[in-house]
Structures are given as C-alpha cells and as structure tokens.
C-alpha atoms as one frame of an Amber mdcrd trajectory, in Angstrom:
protein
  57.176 -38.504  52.475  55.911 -39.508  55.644  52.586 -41.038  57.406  51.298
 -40.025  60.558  48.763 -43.341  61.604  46.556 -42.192  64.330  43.988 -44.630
  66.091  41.057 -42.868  66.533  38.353 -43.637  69.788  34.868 -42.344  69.301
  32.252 -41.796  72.240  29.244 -43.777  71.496  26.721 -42.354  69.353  29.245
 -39.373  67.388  30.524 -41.191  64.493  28.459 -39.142  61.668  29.519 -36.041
  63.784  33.016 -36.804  63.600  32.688 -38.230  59.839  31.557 -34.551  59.512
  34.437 -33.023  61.213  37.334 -34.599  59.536  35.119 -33.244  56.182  35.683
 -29.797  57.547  38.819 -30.056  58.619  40.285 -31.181  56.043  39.409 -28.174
  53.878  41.617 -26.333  56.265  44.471 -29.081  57.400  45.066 -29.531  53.242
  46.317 -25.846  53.160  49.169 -26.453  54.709  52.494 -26.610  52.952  53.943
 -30.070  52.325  50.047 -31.592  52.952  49.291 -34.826  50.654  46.449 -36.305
  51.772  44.202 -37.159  54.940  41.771 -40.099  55.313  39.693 -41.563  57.540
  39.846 -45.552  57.384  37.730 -47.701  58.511  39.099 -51.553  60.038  36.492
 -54.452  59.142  36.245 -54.619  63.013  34.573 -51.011  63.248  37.559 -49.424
  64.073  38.979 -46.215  62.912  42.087 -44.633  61.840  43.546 -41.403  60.601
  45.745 -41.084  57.677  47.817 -38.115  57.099  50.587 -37.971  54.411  53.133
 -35.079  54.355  56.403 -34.319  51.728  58.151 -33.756  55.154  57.975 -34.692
  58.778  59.320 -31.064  59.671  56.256 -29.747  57.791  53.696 -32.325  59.492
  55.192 -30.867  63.098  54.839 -27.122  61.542  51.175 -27.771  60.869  50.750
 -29.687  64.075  51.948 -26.428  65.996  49.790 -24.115  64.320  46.737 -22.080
  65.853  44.314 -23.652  62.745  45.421 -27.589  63.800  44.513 -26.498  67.466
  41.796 -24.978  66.594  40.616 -27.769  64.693  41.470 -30.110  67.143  39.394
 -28.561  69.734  36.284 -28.621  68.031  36.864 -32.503  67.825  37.613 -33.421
  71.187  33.906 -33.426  72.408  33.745 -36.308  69.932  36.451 -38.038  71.267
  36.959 -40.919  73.996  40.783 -39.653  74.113  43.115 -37.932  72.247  44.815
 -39.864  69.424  48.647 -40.064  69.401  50.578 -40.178  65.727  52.445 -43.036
  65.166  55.317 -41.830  62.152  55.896 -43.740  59.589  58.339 -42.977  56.626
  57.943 -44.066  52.894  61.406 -45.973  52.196  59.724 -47.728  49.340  56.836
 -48.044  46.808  55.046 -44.728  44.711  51.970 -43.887  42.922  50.164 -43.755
  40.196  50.729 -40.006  39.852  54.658 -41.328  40.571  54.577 -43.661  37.714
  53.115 -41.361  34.853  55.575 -38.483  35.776  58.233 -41.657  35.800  56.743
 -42.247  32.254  56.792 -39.028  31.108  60.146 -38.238  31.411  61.227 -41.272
  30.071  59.524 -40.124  27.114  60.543 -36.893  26.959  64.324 -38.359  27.341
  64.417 -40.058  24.276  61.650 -38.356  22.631  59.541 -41.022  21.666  55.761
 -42.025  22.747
C-alpha cells in the first residue's frame, strides 16, 4: 500500500470549485486498478491536502501517466496557485477495520468456531 500526500494551494475565492472538482474526479481517478481511496483533508489552519491510497506505487505512477489523470488535472489547474507535488509514503505498519474483520474471519474459519 502506499500514500501519495499532496499539499494543495488554492487561488483565493475557488475552494467550493475545487471541493467540486476532486467530487468529479474522483468518480473517474477510483477506476483505476490498484485505487483505494482519495480525500481531501482539511488542517485546523485552513490548509489543504490530498490523500491518495494505492495497493501499489507502480499502479499510482500507471494512473498518474494516463490521458484521464491529465485530463483531470487540467481542468483543475485554473483553480490552482501551483501544481501540487506527491510526497510517497509507504504503509510498513498498522491496517483497517476492513483488515481486522477479514483477520477475524479467517481465524474463524481456521478453527471453525464463532
């Protein structure tokens, strides 16, 4: 799994545009294979960053080179102050909720009691 952390600059006066944009976008960035999840976050100082989880970082550069991304992308730069820049980051520890219930079920199906 990996995390691409992107710091995201907004010209004055475009958040609810942009809000709107990552909406849209990710109807199409989440049809990529490998995708996970994509959030926008929101710092207690006003700031903003993106959140985009992929099972690989070789499919995160895949989607990053296709035609839809730059398309996307594109569309969002009038909103923009600059482009962001992905910072990787790779999961070496932790899991989910999903990751604990599978965990769980298998235990259970192991030794076949509930």
């Amino acid at each position: 799994m990996v995390i691409a952390m992107l710091d995201v600059n907004i010209k004055p006066g475009r958040g609810e545009e942009f809000k709107a944009w990552v909406a849209e976008s990710n109807g199409i960035i989440s049809k990529f294979d490998g995708f996970v999840s994509r959030r926008l976050l929101q710092g207690s100082d006003g700031s903003l960053r993106m959140m985009v989880e992929f099972d690989s970082e070789e499919k995160f550069a895949a989607m990053r080179r296709s035609q839809e991304h730059q398309s996307v992308h594109r569309r969002a730069s009038d909103l923009l102050a600059g482009p962001p820049v992905p910072v990787m980051y790779r999961v070496v520890a932790g899991g989910s909720v999903a990751n604990a219930v599978d965990a769980a079920h298998a235990s259970i199906t192991r030794h076949g009691t509930a």
